[in-house]
N, C-alpha and C positions, 0 to 999 in steps of 0.2 A: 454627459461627456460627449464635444463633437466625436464622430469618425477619425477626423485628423488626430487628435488627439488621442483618442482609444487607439490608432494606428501605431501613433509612437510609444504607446507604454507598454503595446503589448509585442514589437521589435526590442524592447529592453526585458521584457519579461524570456521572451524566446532566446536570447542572449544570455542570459540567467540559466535556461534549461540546457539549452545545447552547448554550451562551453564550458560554462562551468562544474554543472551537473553531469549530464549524461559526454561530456567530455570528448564533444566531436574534434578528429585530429583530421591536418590535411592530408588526401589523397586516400582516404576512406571511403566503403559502398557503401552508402546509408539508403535503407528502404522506408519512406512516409508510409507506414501505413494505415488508411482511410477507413471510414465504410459511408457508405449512398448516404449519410447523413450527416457527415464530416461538414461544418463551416470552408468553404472552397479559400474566403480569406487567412484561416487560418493554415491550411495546407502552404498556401503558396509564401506564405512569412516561413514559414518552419523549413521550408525549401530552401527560400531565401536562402535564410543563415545561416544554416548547412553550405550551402555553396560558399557564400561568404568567408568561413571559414575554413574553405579549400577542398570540400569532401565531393564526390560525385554522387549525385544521388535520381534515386527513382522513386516513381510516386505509384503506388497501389491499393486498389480500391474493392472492399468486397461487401457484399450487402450487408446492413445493417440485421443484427439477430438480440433478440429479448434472452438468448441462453445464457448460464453464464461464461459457458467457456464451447463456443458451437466450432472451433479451429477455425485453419485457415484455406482449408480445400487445395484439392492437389497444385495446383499451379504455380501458385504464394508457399505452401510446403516448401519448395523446391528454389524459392527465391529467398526464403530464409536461411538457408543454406547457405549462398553463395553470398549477402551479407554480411559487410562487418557488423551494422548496427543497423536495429530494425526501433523504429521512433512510429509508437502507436499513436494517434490524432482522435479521441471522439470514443463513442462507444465501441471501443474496439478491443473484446474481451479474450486477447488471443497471451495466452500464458501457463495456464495449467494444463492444457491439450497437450495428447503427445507429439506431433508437427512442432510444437513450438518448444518444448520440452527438448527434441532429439538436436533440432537447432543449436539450442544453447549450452547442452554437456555433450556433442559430439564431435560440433560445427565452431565452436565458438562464440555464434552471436551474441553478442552485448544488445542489450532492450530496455530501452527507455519508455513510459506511457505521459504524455497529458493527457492531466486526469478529466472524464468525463466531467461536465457535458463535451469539454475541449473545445470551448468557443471564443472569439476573442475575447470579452467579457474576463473569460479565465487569463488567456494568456496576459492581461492589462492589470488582474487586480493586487492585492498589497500582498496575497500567497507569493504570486507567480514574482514578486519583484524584493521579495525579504530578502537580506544580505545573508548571503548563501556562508559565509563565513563565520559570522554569527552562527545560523543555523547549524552549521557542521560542529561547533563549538557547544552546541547544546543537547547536540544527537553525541557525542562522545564520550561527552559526560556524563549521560545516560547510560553508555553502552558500557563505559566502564565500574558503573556501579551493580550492573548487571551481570556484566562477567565475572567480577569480584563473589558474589553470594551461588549460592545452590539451592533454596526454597523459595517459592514465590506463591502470594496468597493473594485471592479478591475476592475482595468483598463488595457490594453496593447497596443503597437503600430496597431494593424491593425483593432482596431476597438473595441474589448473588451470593455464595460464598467455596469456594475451593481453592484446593493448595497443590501444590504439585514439587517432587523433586528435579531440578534438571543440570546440566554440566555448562561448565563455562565455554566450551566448545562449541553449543547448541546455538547460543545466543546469537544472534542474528540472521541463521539458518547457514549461506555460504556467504564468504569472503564478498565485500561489497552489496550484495542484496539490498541489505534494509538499510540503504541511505547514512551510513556512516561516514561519507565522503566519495566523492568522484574515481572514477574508476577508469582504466583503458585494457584491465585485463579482460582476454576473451573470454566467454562464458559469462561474463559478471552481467548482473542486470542492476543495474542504479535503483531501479524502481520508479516508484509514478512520481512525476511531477507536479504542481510542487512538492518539496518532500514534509516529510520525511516520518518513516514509522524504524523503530528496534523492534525484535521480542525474543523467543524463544522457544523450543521443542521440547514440550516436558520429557523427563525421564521414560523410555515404557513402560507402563507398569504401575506409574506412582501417583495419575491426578485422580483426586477423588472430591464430589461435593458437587454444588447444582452451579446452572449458569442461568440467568435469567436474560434473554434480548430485549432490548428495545427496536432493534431491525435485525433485518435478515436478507441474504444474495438472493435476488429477484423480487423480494417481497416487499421493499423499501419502509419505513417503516410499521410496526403492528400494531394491529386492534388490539392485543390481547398477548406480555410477554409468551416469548416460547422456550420453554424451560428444560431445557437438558441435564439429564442426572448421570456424572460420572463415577464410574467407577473401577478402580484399578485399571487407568485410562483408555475407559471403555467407554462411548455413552450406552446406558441400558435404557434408557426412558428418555419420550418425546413426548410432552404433555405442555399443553395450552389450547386455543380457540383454533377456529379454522387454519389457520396459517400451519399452526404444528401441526394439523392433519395433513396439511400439503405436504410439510416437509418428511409425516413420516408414509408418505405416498413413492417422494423424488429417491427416499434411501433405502425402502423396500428392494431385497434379495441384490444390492449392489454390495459385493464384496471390497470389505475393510474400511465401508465406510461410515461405520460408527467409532473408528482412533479414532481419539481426542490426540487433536493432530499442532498446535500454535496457542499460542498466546502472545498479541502484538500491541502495539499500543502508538497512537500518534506523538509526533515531537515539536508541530510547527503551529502557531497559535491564532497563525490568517488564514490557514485552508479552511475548505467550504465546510462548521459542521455538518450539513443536513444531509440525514441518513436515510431521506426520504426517495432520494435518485436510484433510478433505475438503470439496468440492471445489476450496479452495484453501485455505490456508494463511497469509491476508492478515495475522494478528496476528505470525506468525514472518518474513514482508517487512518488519514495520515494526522487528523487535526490535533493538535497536544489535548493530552488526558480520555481523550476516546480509545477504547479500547476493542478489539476483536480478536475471537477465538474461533477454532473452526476444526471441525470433521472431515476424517476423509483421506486423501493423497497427503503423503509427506516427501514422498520423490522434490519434489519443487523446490524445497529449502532443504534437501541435505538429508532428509530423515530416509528409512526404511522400508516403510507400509506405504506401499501403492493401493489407490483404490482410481476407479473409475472419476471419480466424483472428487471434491475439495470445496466445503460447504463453508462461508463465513457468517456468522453473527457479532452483532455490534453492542456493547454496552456505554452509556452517552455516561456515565457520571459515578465512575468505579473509585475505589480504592485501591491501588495496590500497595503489598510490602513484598521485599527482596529483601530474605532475611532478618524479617521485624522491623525492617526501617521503611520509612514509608518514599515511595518510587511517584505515587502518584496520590491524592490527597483528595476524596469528593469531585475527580475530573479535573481535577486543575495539577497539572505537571510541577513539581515539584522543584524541580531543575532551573523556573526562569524567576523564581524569587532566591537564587542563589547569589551572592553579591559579589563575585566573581562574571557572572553573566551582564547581571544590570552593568556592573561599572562599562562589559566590554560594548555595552547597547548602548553605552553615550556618544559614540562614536557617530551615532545615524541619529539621534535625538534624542527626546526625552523617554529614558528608560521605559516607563510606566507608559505611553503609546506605544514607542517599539514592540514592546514583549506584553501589549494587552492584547485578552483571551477575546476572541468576537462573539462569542459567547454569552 
């Protein structure tokens, strides 16, 4: 693909994020937020279109960090703040910190992410440009089969298998979060682009059974699953090859962060699966039928238990049921052979491309 062209599809992809998704309105403060390794083209398109669609905006750049969640250091603190919307560009892991955290249930801030790598490449490809309508239509249908049930089980071939009870309250974590549709109220965070993940905050108290990863936040994917044993939504055991040694190095004497804290799962069938990205792998959380769980802080979505820490792992090829009906099916989302969906995917073409898995 020339530049020219990659230029224009990825000004229709950016058009897709900021108006319709993260729901830029005129005469808004929107903060780009960068780091030293942000694509400089993609900043200034995101700029663009922001302006374009009337908002004022400022552009902020803070080094590049392998952590998952290193903040945003006092300066950017304090500009999150004064933010309507803060629109993260790149590896830029600023969300579960408390700076970013205080932001957004004190201040207001609404936060939008393109998703790493955040390069045009992303903003051009068939994620960034899937008809968001569509999309919202099958993130809802999901969320209300979700909301509807109270048990939720998974399973996968290598061993996976727990179940958890949780309330129909839990489901999405707060209002807007996990991509159920565009948002303008403050505090809401749309989540990364492209979208889109649902999920849920088990019960406390009630998951019990193992998780098996195929990836892990910082470790992209493993040598060797890393096996977590819940119980009475506790994790009590870290067991696998070196990588679960790291991890049970990172969780060593941090308090509360063994809650079994989420259960999420993707809904959009073009984002990036590969869970091999560093330092997280957020495009492969939103992909339909990938699935992620995770340890740690529950302040983020809504929940109780604060901890330091907020640990994800990814499984590529789950099963879920919600209530013994089956949510997701050996990885593949259940939701887009509904014939309600197909028929409204004839709209943009043929069904069977539209809504094929890239997978």
């Amino acid at each position: 693909m020339t530049k020219e062209w990659l230029m224009l599809d990825a000004i229709q992809g950016a058009r897709n994020w900021l108006e319709k998704h993260a729901a830029i309105q005129k005469g808004e403060h929107v903060l780009v937020l960068a780091t030293t390794r942000s694509e400089t083209d993609v900043i200034n398109v995101v700029s663009a279109v922001c302006r374009e669609l009337g908002a004022d905006v400022t552009i902020g750049v803070i080094e590049h960090s392998d952590l998952p969640h290193p903040g945003p250091g006092k300066i950017l603190a304090e500009a999150f703040k004064a933010a309507d919307v803060m629109l993260r560009v790149g590896h830029v892991m600023c969300f579960h910190d408390a700076p970013t955290q205080t932001a957004i249930l004190d201040y207001g801030l609404r936060m939008s992410a393109l998703s790493p790598p955040g390069n045009m490449e992303l903003l051009a490809s068939p994620a960034a440009r899937f008809p968001l309508d569509l999309f919202y239509m099958i993130a809802n249908k999901v969320y209300q089969q979700v909301r509807s049930g109270s048990v939720i089980r998974v399973t996968d071939p290598k061993g996976t298998d727990i179940s958890a009870n949780y309330s129909g309250e839990d489901v999405g974590g707060l209002p807007g979060v996990w991509d159920v549709g565009p948002s303008t109220v403050p505090g809401d965070a749309p989540g990364t682009f492209p979208p889109g993940v649902v999920g849920l905050l088990p019960e406390p108290g009630t998951g019990n059974g193992v998780l098996l990863f195929d990836g892990y936040v910082g470790m992209g994917r493993l040598k060797e699953p890393i096996k977590l044993t819940i119980e009475n939504g506790w994790c009590t055991r870290i067991e696998g090859g070196v990588e679960a040694r790291l991890l049970r190095n990172i969780t060593k004497g941090v308090e509360n962060v063994m809650y079994f804290t989420e259960l999420m799962w993707g809904l959009n069938p073009k984002t990036n699966p590969d869970i091999d990205i560093k330092p997280m792998a957020l495009d492969a959380e939103r992909h339909a039928g990938i699935l992620h769980a995770a340890i740690g802080n529950s302040t983020g979505m809504g929940g109780k238990v604060y901890s330091k820490l907020h640990l994800d792992g990814l499984i590529e090829w789950p099963t879920v049921y919600i209530d013994g009906v089956e949510l997701i099916k050996n990885g593949r989302l259940v939701a887009l052979d509904d014939p309600e969906i197909i028929e409204a995917a004839r709209e943009y073409g043929d069904p069977a491309k539209v809504l094929a898995d890239l997978r």
